[in-house]
N, C-alpha and C positions, 0 to 999 in steps of 0.2 A: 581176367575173368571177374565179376560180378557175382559177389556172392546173393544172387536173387531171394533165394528162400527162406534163408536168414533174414533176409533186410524184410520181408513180405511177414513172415510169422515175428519178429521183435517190435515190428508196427500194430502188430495187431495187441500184443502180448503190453505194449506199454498203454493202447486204449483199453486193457484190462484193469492193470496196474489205475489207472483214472478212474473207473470206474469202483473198483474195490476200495480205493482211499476214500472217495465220496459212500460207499455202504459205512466204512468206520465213523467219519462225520457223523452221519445220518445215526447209526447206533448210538454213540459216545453223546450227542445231542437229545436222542428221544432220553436216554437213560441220567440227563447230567453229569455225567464223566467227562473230565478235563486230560485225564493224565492216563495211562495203560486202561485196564479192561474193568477197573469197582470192583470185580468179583463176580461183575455177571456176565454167564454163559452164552449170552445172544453178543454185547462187543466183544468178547473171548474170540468166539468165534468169526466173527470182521476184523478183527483185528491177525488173526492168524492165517487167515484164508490171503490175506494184501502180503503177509511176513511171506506166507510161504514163495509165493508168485517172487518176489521181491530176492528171497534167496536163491533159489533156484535158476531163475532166468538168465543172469549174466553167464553162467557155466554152460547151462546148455546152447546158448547162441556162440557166445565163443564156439565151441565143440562144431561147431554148424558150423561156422566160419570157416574153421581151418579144413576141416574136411571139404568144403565144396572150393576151396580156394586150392587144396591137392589134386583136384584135378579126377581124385582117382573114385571119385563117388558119381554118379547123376543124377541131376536134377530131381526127379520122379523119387528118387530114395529120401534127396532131403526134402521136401514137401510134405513126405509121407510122416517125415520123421516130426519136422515145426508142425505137422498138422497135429499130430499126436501130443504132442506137450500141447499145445494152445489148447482143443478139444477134452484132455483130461482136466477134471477138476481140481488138481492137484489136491491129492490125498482128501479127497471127500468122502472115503472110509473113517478115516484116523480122524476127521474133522467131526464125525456125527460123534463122536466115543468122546464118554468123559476122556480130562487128564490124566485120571485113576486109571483107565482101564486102555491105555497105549505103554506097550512095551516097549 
């Protein structure tokens, strides 16, 4: 069996990952920053939004693997599920909030 939904949401999730390393670029460039974030809030924030996607993703695809690879899932569930990780903006709460103000 073919882990379809995996392979379908980690393709899309790594033209995210492309996309998000070019916003860091694009930041770290406007602001002259060679090296982490200066201390400003806008690459901060490019830079954590690429980290998080980056963290995150290997776990949850595995998880997606093994499960549609048991047999004992359907299709429709994992779809629902890579659809949901792809479609949140991982932690786009915690991302508007200063660093002060995440518990």
């Amino acid at each position: 069996m073919i882990p379809t939904a995996t392979l379908l949401c980690a393709g899309l999730s790594a033209l995210m990952a492309v996309g998000l390393a070019a916003n860091v670029s694009v930041a770290r460039r406007k602001h002259k920053v060679s090296l982490g974030d200066g201390g400003l809030r806008e690459v901060e924030r490019a830079v954590r939004a690429h980290a998080n996607l980056i963290e995150n993703a290997p776990l949850v695809f595995l998880l997606m693997a093994l499960c549609e690879l048991s047999g004992q899932t359907d299709s429709t569930t994992m779809h629902v599920v890579g659809g949901t990780f792809i479609a949140d903006p991982h932690n786009s709460d915690s991302a508007r909030r200063s660093p002060s103000a995440v518990s």
